[in-house]
C-alpha positions as CSV (number, residue, x, y, z in Angstrom):
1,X,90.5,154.5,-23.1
2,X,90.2,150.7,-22.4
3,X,93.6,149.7,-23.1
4,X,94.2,146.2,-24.7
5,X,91.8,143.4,-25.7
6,X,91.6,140.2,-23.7
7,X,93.6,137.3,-25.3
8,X,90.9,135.3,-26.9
9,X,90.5,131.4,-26.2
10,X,88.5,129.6,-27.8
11,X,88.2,125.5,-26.3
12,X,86.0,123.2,-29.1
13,X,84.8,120.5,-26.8
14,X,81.8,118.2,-26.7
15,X,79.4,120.2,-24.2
16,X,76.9,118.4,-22.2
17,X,73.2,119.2,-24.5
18,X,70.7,121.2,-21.9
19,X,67.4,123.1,-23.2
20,X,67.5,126.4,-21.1
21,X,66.7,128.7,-23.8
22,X,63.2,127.4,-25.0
23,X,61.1,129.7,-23.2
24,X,58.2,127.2,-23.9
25,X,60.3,124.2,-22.4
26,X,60.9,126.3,-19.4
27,X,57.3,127.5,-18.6
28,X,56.2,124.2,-18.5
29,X,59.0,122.5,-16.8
30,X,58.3,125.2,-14.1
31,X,54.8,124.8,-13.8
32,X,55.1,121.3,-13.3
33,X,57.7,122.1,-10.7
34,X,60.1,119.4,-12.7
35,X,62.6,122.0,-13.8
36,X,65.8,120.7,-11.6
37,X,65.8,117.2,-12.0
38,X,64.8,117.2,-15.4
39,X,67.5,119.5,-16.3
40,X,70.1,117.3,-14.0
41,X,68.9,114.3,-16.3
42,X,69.7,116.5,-19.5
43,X,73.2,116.7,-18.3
44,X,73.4,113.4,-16.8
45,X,72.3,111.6,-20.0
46,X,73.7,114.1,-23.0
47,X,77.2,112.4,-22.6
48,X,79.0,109.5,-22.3
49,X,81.3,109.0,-19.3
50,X,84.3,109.6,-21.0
51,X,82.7,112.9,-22.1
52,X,81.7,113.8,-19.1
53,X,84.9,113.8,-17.4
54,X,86.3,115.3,-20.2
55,X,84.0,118.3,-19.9
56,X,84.8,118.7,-16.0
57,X,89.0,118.4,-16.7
58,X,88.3,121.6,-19.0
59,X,85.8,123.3,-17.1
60,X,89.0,123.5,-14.1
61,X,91.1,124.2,-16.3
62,X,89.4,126.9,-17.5
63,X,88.7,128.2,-14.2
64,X,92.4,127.8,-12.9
65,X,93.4,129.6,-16.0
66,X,90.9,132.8,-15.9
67,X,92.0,133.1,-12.3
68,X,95.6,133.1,-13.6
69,X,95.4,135.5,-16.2
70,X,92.3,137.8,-15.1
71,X,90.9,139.9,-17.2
72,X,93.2,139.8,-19.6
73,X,91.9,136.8,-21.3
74,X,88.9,135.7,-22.3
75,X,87.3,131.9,-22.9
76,X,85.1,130.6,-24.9
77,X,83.3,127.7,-25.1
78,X,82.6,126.3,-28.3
79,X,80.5,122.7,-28.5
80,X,81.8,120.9,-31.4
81,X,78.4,119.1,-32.2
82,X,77.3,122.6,-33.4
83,X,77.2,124.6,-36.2
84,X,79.8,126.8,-35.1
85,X,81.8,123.9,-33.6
86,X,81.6,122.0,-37.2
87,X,82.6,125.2,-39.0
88,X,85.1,126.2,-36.5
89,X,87.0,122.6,-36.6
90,X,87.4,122.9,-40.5
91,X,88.5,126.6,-40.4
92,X,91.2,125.6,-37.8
93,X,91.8,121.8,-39.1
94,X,90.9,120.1,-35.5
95,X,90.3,116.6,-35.6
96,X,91.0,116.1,-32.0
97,X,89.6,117.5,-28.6
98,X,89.2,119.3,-26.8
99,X,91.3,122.2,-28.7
100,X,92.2,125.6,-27.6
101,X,92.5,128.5,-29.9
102,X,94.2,131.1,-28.7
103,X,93.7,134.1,-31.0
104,X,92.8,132.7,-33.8
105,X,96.0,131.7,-34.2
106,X,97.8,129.0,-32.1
107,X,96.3,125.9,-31.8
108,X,96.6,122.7,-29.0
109,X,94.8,119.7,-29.1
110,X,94.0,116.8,-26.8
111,X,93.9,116.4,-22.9
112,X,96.9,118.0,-21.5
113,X,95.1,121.4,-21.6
114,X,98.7,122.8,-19.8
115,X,100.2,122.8,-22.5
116,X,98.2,125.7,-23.8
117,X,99.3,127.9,-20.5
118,X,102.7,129.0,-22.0
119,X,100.9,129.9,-25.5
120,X,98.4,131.9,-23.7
121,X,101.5,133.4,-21.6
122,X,103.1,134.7,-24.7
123,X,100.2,136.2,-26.4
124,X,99.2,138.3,-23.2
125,X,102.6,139.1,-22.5
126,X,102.7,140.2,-25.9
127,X,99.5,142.3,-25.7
128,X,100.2,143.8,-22.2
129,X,103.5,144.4,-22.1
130,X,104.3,142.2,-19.1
């Protein structure tokens, strides 16, 4: 039944800040017809440049990565300006990103995100046996 659970990977990064789940917000930027560009400006103006590029270069890699792997992994994204980004960087001692955690376990930090490919290699080698 099921067989193994995915790898877990968890990537702290500083995530652009967009209101989609105020169902207030939403009901009025629909009614006024505003919804797209006003969510485009959220994301345009929640980061700085340097941020922003950031955030794309892990969103790929990400991508490239879960096409890789399949279902045998699973990401998440963690923003570090939250809660669970604050308490997350303490638990795993992260004063630079973005980071991956992979299984709670191994952890890389800063822009070369490839690095993390051959730790996420082992651990679902590891799990599944190939």
């Amino acid at each position: 039944m099921g067989g193994p659970k995915p790898v877990q990977v968890e990537v702290l990064i500083h995530t652009p800040t967009v209101f989609l789940n105020c169902r207030h917000c939403e009901f009025v930027l629909q009614q006024t017809g505003s919804t797209r560009s006003v969510r485009q400006e959220q994301i345009d103006s929640s980061l700085p440049d340097d941020l922003k590029k950031q955030y794309q270069d892990v969103s790929e890699w990400v991508i490239r990565t879960a096409k890789a792997f399949e279902d045998r992994v699973v990401f998440k994204i963690i923003d570090v300006g939250s809660i669970e980004g604050f308490l997350k960087s303490l638990r795993y001692g992260v004063h630079r990103y973005p980071a991956i955690i992979v299984n709670c376990k191994d952890k890389i930090t800063g822009c070369d995100l490839n690095r993390a490919n051959p730790v996420i290699g082992r651990q679902v080698a590891a799990r599944f046996g190939h």
